[in-house]
N, C-alpha and C positions, 0 to 999 in steps of 0.2 A: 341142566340142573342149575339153579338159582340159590347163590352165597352171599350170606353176611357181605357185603364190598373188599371189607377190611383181609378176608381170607384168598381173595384175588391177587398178593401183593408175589408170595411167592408158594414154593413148594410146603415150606415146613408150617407157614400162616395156613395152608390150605387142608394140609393133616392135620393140626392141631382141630381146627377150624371144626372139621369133620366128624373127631374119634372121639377130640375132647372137653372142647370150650362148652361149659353148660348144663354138662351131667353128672347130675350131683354126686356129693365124692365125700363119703364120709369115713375114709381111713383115713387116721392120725398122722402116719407118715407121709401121706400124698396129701393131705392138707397142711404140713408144715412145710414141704414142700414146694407148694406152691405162694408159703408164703413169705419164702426164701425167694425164689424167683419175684414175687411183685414187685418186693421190695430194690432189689437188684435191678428189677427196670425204669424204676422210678430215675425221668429225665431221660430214659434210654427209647429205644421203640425195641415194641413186642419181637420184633422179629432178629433182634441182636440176642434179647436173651432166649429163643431158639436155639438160636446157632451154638451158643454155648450151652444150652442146658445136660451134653451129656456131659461138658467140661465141671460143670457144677455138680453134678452129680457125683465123679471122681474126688473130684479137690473134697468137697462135704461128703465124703462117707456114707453114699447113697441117701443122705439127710437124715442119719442116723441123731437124733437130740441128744443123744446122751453121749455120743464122742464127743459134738461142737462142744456143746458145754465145756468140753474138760480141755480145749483149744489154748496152749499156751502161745507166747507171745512170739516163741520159734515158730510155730505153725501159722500165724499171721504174716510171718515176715515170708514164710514159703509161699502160701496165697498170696501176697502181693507182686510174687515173682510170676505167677503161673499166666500164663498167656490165656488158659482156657478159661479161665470167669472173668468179668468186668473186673480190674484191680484196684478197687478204690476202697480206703482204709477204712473211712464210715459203715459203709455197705457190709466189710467183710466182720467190723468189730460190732456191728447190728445182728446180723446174724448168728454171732456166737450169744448175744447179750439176748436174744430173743430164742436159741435155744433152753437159754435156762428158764427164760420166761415161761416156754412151752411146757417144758417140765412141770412147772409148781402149775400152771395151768392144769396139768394131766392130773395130777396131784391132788386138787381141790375140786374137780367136778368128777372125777370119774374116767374125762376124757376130752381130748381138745374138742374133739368131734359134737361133743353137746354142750357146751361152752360155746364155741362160734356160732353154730345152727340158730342158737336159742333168738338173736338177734333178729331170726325171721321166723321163729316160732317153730322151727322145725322144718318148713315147708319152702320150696321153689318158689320166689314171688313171676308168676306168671306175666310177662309183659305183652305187649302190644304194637312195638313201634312199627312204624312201616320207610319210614326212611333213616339211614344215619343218624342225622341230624336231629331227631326226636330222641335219641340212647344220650342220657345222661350222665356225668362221669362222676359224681358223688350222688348218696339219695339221703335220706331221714336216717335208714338203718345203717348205711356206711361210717355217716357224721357218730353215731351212738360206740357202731365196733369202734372206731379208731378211736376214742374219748375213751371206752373202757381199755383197751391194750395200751394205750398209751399210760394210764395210770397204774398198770400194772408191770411197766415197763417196758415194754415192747419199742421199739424203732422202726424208723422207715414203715411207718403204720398210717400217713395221715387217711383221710375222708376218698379221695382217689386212685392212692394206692388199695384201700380196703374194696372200695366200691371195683374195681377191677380183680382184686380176688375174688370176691362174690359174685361175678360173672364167670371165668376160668371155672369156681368149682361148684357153680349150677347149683348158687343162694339166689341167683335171679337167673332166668328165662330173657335176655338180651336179643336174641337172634331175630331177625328182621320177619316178619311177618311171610314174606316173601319169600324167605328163606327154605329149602328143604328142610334143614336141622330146627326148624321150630317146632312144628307139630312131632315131631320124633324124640325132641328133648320132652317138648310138654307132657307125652304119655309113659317118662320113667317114673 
């Protein structure tokens, strides 16, 4: 059976790889989620925040937006002790600053879920690459999300960071042509 490269590296790149990179994901909590995690990888590789992600998932209150939000400066200082997430004070005070973000986001459209979508009209942009090195790490619609989150407050949002959410939660079709998960993502 023929993978992405990138899901060859280990066990938990290769579940991810399999179950989840790709297919579109339009609950609120599992797309705030994931954008807790992007953000927390940025400068890191994909496969550290694996290993921590049920670590993240503890420390943040199953990604609950409306605890972080209310995250005082003792609860920072506890997160920056905890072994099980990256411990870097940016990261953890983005994530609380970007839960409130989510919020008034939930707030003014309805829902995160049609808020972020809208960037690609709703729909999976269908790709085509056939080797790695054709998978670009920012696109048009990356450059737009992070422009708009970013003015709305949002952190650790740029063009690369967004453009690798939008692959995790299957706003684009990435998977290598060759891949088994491609034709199986494209018919969700």
């Amino acid at each position: 059976m023929r993978r992405c490269e990138w899901a060859n590296s280990n066990p938990l790149e290769l579940e991810h790889h399999d179950l989840e990179w790709g297919v579109p994901l339009h609950d609120d909590r599992k797309l705030f989620e994931m954008l807790i995690l992007e953000g927390a990888q940025s400068g890191l590789s994909w496969a550290t925040i694996l290993q921590k992600r049920a670590g993240y998932s503890r420390a943040f209150d199953q990604f609950d937006a409306k605890k972080i939000a209310k995250y005082s400066q003792a609860k920072v200082e506890s997160l920056l002790n905890d072994s099980g997430i990256v411990r870097h004070r940016l990261k953890i005070n983005a994530a609380i600053e970007n839960a409130k973000r989510f919020l008034e986001v939930q707030a003014e459209y309805g829902s995160f879920d049609h808020y972020i979508w809208s960037f690609v009209d709703g729909k999976t942009i269908q790709n085509a690459w056939k080797t790695s090195s054709e998978v670009p790490s920012s696109s048009p619609e990356s450059e737009k999300m992070s422009k708009s989150l970013k003015k709305k407050g949002f952190k650790f949002v740029g063009p690369t960071t967004c453009y690798a959410f939008m692959q995790a939660v299957g706003m684009v079709n990435d998977h290598l042509v060759s891949c088994f998960r491609h034709k199986e993502v494209k018919a969700l």
